[in-house]
MIPA-340954 format. One record per atom (N, C-alpha, C, CB): x, y, z; residue in one letter. Coordinates in pm, whole numbers, plus 50000, padded with zeros to 5 digits. Each point is the difference from the previous one (the first is absolute). Glycine has a CB too. Layout:
BEGIN
XYZA;...
% end
This chain:
BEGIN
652531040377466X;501465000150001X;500575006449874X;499964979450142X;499625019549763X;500095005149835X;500545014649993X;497844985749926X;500375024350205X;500605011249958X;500905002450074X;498415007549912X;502544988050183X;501054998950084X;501055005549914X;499204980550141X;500705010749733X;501314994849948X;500865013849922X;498764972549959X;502245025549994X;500615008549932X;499954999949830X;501274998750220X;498285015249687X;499815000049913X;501385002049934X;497665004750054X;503484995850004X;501285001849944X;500374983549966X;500745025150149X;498624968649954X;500824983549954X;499244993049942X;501264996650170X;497735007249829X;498724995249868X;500504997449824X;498215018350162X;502254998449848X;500415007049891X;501404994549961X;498575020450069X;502154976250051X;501574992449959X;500174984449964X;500845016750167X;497894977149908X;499624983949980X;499545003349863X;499184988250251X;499975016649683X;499205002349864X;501305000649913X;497615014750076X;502745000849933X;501965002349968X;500284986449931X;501035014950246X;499764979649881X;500894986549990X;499324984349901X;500875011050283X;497774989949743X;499244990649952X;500035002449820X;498454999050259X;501385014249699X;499955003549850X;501564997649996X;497795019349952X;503164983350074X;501855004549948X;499844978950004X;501925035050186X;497804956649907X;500214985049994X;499404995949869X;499924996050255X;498385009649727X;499434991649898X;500685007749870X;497554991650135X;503205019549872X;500765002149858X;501284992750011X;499055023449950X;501554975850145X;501834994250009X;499534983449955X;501525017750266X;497244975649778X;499684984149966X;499834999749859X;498784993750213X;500255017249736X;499305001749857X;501315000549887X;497675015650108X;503524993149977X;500775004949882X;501004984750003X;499935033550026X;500414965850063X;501114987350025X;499364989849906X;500765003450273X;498324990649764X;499294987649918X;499304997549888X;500004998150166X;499695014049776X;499025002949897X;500654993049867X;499095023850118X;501824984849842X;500554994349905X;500644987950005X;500005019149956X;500794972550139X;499864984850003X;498764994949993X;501774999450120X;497255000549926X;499164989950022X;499045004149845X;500144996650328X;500105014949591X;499295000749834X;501184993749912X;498425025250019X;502734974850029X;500784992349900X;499984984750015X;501445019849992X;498074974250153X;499924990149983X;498444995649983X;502314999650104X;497225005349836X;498554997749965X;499054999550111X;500794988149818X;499665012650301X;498974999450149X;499335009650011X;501304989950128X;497615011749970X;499545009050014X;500785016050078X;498264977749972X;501485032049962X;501405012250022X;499615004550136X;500495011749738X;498334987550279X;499495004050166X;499824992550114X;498995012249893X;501174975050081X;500104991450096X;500655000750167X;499924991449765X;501105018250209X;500665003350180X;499355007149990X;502144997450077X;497245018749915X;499175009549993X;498804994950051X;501115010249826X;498504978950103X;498524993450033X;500284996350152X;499244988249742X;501865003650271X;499754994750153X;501055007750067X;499144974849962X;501165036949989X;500265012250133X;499085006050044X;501725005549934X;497574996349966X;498645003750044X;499054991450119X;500205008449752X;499494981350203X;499524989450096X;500765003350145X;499644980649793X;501655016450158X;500165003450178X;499515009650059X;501744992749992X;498655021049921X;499245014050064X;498664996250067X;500945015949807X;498414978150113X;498594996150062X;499614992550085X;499715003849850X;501644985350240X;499784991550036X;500565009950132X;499894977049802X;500935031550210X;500575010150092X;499345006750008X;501654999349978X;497815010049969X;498745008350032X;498834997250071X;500695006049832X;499064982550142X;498344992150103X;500944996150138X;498034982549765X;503215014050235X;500544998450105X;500425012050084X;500474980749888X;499445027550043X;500175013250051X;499145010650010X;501654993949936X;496865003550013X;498975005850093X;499304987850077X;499585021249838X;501194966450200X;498934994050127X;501145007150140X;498664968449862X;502405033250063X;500425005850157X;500425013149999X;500804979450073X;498925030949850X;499655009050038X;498855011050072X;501454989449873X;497714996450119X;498825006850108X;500054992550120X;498305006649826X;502864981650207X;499604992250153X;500815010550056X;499734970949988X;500215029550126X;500625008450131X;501274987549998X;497455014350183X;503214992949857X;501424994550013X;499944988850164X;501355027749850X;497944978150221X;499464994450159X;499664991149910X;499115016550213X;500414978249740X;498824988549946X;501334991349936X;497125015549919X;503704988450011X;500744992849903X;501434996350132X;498995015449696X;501024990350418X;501174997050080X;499494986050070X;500925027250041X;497824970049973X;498964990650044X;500214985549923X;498305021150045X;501534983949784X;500264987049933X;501084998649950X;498164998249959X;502925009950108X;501364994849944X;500894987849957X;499695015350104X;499974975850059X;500594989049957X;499264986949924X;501315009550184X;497144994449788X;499114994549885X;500945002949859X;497405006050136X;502685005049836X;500745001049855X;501244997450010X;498735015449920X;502104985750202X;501034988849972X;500374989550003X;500215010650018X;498574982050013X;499994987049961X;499424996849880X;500054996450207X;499605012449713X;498844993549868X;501485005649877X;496185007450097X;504435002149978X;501485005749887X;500934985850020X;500275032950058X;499984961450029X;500694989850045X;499254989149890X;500605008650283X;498454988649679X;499374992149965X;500464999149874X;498385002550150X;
% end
């Protein structure tokens, strides 16, 4: 499914992902060194999410969509949850 995909929205998700981790970096940096905290701390767990979205986003970019119309109302009951 991968090589399916489009290298233009690859390149615009990547894009958007660097312009966030600078707009978080610049916003918070200097509060969180003036208040003695750690200066990367949102950075750190923007990151985390990236990573927590990304594994979520290659388990379903290789199921067939047939397959995922199947367990639909499984994940909406576990989102409900």
């Amino acid at each position: 499914m991968l090589k399916l995909s489009d290298p233009l929205l690859w390149a615009s998700v990547g894009g958007l992902l660097v312009i966030g981790f600078l707009a978080i970096f610049s916003a918070t940096f200097h509060m969180q060194f003036r208040s003695g905290a750690d200066p990367l701390f949102f950075v750190k767990r923007h990151f985390i999410s990236f990573l927590v979205a990304a594994v979520g986003a290659g388990i379903f970019v290789y199921l067939d969509y047939k397959h995922l119309r199947k367990a639909a109302p499984y994940f909406y009951a576990a989102v409900l949850l």
